[in-house]
VOBA-1610 file (N, C-alpha, C; in pm, whole numbers, padded with zeros to 5 digits, always signed):
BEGIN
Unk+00341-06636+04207Unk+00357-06770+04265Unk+00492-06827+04222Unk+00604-06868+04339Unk+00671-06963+04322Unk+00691-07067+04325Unk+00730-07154+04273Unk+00723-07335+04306Unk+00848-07365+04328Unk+00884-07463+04409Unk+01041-07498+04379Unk+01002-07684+04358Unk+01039-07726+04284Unk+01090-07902+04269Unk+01198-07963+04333Unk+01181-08038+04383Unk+01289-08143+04395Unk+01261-08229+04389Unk+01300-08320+04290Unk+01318-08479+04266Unk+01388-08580+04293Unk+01363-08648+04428Unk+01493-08747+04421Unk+01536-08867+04344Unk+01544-08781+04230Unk+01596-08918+04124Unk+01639-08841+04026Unk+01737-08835+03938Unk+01783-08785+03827Unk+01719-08769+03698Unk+01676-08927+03680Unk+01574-08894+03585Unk+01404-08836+03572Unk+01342-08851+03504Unk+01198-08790+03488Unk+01111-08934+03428Unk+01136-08992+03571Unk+01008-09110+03577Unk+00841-09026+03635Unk+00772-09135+03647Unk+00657-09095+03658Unk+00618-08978+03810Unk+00738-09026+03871Unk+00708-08903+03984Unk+00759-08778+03965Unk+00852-08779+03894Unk+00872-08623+03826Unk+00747-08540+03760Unk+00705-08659+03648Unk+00562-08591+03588Unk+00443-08523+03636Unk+00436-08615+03745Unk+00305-08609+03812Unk+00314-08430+03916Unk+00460-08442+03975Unk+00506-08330+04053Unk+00521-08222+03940Unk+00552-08221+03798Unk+00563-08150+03745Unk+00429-08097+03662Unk+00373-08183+03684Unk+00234-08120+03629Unk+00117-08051+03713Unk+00181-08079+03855Unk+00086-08031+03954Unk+00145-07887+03977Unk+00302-07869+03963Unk+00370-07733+03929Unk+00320-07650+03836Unk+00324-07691+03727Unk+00254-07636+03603Unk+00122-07587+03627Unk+00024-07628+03677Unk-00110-07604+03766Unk-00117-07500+03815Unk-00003-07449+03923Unk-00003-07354+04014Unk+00022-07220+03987Unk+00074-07245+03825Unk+00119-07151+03753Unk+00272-07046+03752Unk+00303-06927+03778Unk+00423-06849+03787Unk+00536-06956+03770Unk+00635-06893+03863Unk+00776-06936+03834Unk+00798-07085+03855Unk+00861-07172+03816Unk+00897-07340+03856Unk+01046-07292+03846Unk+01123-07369+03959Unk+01255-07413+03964Unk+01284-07556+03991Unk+01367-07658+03949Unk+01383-07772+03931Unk+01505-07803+03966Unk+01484-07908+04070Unk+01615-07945+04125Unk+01633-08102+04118Unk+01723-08171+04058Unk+01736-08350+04037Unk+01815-08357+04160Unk+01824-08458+04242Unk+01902-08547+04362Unk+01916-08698+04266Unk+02055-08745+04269Unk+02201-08644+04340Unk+02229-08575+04253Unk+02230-08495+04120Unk+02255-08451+04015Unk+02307-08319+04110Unk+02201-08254+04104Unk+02198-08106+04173Unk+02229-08105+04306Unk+02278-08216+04383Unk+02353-08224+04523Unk+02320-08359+04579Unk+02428-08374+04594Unk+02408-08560+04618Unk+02532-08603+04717Unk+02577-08480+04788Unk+02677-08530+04944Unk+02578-08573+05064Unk+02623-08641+05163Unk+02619-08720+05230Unk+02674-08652+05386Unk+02560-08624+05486Unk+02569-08533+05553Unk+02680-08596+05645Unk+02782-08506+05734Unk+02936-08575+05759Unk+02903-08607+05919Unk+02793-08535+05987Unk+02769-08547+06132Unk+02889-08445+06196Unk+02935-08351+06156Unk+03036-08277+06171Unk+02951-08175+06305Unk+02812-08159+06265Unk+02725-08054+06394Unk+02765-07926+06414Unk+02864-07922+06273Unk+02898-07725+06294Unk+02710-07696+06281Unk+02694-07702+06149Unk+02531-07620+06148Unk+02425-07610+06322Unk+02471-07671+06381Unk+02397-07666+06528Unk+02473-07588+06628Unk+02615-07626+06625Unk+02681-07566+06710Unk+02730-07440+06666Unk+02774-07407+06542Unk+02850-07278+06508Unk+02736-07217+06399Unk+02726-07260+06296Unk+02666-07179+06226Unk+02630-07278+06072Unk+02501-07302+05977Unk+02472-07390+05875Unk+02626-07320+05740Unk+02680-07217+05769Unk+02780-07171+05686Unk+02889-07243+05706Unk+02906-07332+05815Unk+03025-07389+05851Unk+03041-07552+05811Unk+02880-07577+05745Unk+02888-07719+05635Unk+02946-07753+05561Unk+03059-07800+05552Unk+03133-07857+05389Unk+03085-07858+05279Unk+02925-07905+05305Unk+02877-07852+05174Unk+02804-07751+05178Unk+02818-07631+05236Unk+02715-07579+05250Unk+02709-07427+05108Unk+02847-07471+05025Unk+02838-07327+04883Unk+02751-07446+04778Unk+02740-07571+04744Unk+02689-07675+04660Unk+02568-07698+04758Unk+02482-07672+04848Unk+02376-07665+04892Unk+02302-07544+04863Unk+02354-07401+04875Unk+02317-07304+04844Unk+02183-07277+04786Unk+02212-07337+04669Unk+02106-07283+04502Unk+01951-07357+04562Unk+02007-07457+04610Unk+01862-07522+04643Unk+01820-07488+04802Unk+01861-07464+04843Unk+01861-07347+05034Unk+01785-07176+04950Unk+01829-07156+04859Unk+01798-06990+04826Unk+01652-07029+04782Unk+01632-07138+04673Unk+01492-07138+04603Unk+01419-07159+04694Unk+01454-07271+04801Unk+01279-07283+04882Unk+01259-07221+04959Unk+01395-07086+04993Unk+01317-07019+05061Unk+01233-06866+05022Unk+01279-06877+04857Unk+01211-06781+04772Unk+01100-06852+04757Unk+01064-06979+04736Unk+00906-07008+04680Unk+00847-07019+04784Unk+00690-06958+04683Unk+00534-07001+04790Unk+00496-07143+04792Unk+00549-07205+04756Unk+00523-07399+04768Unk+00657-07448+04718Unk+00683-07578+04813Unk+00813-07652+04812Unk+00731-07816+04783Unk+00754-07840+04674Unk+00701-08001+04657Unk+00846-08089+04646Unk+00829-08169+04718Unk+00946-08288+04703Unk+00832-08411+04689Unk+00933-08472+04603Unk+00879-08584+04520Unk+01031-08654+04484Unk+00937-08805+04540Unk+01070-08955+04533Unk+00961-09047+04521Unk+01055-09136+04395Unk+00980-09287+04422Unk+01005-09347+04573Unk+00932-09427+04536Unk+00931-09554+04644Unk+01059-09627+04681Unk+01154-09627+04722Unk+01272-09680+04742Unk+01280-09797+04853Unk+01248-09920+04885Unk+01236-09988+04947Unk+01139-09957+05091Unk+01009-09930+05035Unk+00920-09873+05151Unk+00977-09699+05168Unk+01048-09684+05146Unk+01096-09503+05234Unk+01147-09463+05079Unk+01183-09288+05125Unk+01228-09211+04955Unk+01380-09248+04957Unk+01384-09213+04842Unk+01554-09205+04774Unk+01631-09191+04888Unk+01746-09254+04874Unk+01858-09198+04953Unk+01916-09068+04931Unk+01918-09001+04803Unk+01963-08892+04765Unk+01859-08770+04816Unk+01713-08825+04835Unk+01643-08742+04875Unk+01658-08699+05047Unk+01678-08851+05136Unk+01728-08838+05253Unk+01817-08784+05288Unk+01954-08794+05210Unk+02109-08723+05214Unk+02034-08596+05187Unk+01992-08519+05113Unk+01928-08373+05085Unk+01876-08359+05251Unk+01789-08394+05262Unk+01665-08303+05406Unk+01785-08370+05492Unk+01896-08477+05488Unk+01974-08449+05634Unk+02008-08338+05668Unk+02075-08263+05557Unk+02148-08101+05635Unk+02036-08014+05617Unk+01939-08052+05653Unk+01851-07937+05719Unk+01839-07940+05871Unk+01863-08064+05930Unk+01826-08093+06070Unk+01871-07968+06145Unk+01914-07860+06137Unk+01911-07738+06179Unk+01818-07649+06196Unk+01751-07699+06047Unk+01649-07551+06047Unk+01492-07620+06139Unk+01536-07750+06159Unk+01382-07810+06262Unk+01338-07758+06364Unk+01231-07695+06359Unk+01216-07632+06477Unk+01230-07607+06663Unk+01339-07718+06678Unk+01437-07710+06790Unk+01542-07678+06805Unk+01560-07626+06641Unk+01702-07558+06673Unk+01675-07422+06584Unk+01701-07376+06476Unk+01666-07255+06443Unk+01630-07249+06265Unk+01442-07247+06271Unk+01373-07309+06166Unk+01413-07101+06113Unk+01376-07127+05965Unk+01359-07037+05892Unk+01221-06984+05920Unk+01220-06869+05945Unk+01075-06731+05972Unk+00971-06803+05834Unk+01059-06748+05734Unk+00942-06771+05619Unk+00865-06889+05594Unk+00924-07026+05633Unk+00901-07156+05602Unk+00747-07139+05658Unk+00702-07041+05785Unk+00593-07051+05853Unk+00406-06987+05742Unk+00496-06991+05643Unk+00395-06900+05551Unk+00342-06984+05427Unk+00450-07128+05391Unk+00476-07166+05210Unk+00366-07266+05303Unk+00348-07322+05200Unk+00292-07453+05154Unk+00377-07520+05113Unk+00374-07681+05110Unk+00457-07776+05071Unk+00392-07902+05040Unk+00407-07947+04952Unk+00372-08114+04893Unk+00462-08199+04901Unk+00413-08327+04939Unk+00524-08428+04902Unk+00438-08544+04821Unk+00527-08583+04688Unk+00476-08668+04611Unk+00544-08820+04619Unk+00475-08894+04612Unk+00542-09088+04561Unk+00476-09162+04477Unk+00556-09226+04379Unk+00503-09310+04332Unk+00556-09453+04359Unk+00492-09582+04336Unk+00586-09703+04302Unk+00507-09797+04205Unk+00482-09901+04180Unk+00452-10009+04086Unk+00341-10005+04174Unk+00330-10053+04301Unk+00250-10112+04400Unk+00244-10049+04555Unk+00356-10033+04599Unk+00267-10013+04781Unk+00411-09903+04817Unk+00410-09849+04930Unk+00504-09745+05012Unk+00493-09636+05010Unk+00400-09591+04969Unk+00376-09416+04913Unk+00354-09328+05052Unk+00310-09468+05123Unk+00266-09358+05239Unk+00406-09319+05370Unk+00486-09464+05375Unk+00560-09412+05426Unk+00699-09365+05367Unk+00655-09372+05215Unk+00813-09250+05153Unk+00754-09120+05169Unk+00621-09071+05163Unk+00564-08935+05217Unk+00604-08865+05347Unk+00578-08957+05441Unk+00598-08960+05554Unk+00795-08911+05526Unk+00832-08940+05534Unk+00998-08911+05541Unk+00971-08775+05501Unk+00913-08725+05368Unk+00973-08629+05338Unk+00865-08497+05393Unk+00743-08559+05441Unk+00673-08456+05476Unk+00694-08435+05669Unk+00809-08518+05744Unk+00843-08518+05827Unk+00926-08409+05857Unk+00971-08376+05760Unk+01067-08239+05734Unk+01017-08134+05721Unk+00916-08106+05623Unk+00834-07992+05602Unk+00761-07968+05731Unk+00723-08060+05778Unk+00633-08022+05928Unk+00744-07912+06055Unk+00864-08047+06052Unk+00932-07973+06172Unk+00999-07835+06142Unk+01020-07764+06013Unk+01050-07679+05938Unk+00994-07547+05993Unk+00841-07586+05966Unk+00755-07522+06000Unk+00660-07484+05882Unk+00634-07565+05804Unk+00558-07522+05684Unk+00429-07516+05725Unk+00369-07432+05686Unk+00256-07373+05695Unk+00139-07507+05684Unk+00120-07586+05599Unk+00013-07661+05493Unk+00060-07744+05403Unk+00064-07882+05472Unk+00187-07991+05353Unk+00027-08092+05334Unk+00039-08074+05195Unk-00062-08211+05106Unk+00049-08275+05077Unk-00070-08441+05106Unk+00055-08584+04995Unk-00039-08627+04906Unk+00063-08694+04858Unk-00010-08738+04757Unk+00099-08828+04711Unk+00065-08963+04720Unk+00101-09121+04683Unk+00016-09181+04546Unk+00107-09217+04434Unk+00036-09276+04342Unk+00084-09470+04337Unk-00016-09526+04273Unk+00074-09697+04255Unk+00023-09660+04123Unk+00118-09656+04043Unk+00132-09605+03907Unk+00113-09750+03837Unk+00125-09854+03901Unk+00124-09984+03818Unk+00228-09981+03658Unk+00335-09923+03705Unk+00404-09920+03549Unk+00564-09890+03626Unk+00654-09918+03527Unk+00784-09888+03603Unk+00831-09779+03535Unk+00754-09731+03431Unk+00796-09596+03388Unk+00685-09521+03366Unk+00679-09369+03309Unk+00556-09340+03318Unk+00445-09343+03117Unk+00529-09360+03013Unk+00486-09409+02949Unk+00414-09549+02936Unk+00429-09606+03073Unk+00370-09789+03042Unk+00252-09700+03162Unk+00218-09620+03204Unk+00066-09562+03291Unk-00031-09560+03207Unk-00147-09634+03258Unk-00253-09644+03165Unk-00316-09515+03166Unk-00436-09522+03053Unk-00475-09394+03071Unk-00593-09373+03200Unk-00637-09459+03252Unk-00720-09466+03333Unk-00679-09386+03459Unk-00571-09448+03509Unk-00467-09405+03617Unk-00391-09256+03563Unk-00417-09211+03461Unk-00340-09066+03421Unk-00454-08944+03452Unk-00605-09028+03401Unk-00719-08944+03447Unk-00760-08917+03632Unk-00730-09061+03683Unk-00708-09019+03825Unk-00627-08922+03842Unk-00483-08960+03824Unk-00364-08880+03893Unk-00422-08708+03837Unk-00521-08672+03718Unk-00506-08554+03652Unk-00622-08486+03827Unk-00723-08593+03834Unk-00784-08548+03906Unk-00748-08514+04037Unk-00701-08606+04124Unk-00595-08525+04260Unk-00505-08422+04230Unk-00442-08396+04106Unk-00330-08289+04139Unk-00432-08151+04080Unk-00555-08195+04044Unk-00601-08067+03995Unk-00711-08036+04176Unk-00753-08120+04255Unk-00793-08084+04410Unk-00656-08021+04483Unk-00531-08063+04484Unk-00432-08049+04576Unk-00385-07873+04470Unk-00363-07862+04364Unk-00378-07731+04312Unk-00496-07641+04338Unk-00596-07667+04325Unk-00697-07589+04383Unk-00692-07552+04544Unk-00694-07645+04626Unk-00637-07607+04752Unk-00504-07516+04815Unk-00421-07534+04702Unk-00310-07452+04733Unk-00347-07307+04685Unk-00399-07287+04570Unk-00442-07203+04504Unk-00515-07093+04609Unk-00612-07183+04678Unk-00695-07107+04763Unk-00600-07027+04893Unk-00526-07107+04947Unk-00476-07016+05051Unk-00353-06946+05006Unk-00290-06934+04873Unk-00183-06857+04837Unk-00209-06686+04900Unk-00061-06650+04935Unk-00056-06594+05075Unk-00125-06569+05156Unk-00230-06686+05168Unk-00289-06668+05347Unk-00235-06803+05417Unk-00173-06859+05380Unk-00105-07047+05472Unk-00097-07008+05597Unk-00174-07032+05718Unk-00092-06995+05837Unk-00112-07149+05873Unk+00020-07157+05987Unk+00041-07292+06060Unk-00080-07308+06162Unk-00120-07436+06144Unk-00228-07528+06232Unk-00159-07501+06370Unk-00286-07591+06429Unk-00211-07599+06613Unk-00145-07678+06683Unk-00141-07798+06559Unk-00011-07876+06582Unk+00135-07770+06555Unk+00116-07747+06432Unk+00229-07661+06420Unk+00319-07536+06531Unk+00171-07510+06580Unk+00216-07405+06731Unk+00219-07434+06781Unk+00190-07538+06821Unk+00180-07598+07010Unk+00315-07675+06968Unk+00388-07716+06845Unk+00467-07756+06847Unk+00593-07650+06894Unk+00603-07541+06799Unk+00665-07414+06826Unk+00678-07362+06993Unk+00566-07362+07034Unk+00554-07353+07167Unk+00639-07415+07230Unk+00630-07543+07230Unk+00655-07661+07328Unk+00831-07629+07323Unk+00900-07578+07216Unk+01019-07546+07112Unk+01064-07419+07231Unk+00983-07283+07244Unk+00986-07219+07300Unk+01057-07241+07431Unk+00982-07319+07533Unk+01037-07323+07636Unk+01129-07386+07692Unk+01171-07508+07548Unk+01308-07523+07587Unk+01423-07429+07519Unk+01349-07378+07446Unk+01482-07250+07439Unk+01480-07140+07560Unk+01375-07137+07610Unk+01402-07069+07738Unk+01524-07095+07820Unk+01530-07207+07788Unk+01561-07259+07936Unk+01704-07325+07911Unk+01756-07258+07749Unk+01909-07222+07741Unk+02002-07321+07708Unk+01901-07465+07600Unk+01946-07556+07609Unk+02136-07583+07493Unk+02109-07483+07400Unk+02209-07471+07294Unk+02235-07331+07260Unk+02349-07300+07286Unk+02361-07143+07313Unk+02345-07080+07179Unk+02370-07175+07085Unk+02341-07086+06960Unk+02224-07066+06892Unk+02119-07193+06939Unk+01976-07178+06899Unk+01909-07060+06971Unk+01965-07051+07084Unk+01860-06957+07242Unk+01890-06815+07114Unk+02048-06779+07091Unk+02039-06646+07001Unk+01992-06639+06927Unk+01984-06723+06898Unk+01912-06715+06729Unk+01766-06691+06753Unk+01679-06761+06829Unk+01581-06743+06877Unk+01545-06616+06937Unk+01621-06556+07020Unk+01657-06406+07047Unk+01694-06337+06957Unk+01753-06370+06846Unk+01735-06246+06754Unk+01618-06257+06674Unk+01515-06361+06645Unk+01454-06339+06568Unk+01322-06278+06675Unk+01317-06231+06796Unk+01230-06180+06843Unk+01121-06309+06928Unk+01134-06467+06878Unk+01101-06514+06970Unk+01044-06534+07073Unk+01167-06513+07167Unk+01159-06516+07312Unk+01077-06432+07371Unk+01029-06315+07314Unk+00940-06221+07335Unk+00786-06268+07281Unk+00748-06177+07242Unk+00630-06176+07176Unk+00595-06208+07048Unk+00705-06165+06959Unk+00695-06198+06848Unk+00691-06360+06785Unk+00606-06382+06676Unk+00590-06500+06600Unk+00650-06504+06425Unk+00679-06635+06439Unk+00716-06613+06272Unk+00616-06636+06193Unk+00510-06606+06212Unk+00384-06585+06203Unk+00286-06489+06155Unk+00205-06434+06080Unk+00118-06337+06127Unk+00003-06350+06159
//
């Protein structure tokens, strides 16, 4: 089992913990990535990655390390506080230069297999729609099986968390670990997920971006084949 982290925040407030202990859970390898620490540019709208190729990003050698891990791990958890109702900006600047790999233009094969979490915390309220941002990504990706999980930690750090609220949080990340646990390498995508793919399909038929249609054609696609099994 691989895990990959990403945190959009530098430091190791209470949403780091909580993501890091639900890592720890799953057991094997953890890799750990801080936003902006570990990449914190600001996507340029330049549209090489759509039109020419994701190698033709300015940032795309300082994107790398964190592009290689999630697509080596069996679960991708991103985790951001609450940032005015929605996640980090550093976490948003991150999933901008993916808008390539969304499944209308040319998603990664493997993404169709991992599992993915997205975590939030805040004092009080937004968990659901800073989830939403980041599990908006994992969907169009193509991830197999995305759990959330929103805490109101009632504390602004995670030493002021009572213990009451530490025995909850122990109890969801030990259901959302067990669940992952269970389908480790069997994740296949729901029928949202395909009928989404599908729907993806026939406008690549029909030749809308010459570099997605190849790409789609080379990965077998257009035919029969699924990124799927």
């Amino acid at each position: 089992m691989k895990t990959v982290l990403i945190c959009g925040q530098n430091h190791r407030g209470s949403t780091y913990h909580i993501a890091r202990g639900l890592a720890e859970k799953l057991g094997g390898d953890i890799s750990e990535f801080f936003l902006p620490r570990d990449f914190g540019d600001f996507c340029l709208g330049c549209t090489q990655c759509f039109t020419e190729s994701e190698t033709k990003c300015p940032h795309y050698s300082r994107l790398a390390p964190l592009t290689r891990a999630m697509d080596e791990a069996d679960v991708i958890i991103l985790a951001s506080p609450v940032y005015v109702y929605h996640a980090a900006g550093a976490m948003k600047a991150f999933l901008d230069h993916y808008g390539y790999r969304w499944m209308v233009h040319s998603p990664e094969p493997s993404m169709f297999g991992k599992q993915g979490v997205c975590i939030s915390t805040a004092a009080g309220a937004g968990m659901k729609s800073t989830n939403k941002d980041m599990a908006d990504s994992l969907f169009f990706w193509g991830v197999a099986k995305i759990y959330r999980y929103g805490c109101a930690v009632k504390a602004t750090d995670w030493s002021g968390v009572s213990e009451k609220k530490r025995k909850a949080i122990e109890k969801a990340t030990d259901r959302i670990a067990a669940g992952i646990l269970k389908r480790q390498g069997r994740a296949k995508p729901g029928l949202k997920t395909k009928g989404f793919f599908y729907l993806m399909l026939r406008l690549q038929k029909n030749g809308w971006n010459k570099r997605d249609v190849a790409y789609w054609r080379e990965q077998g696609w257009l035919d029969k084949k699924r990124p799927w099994k």
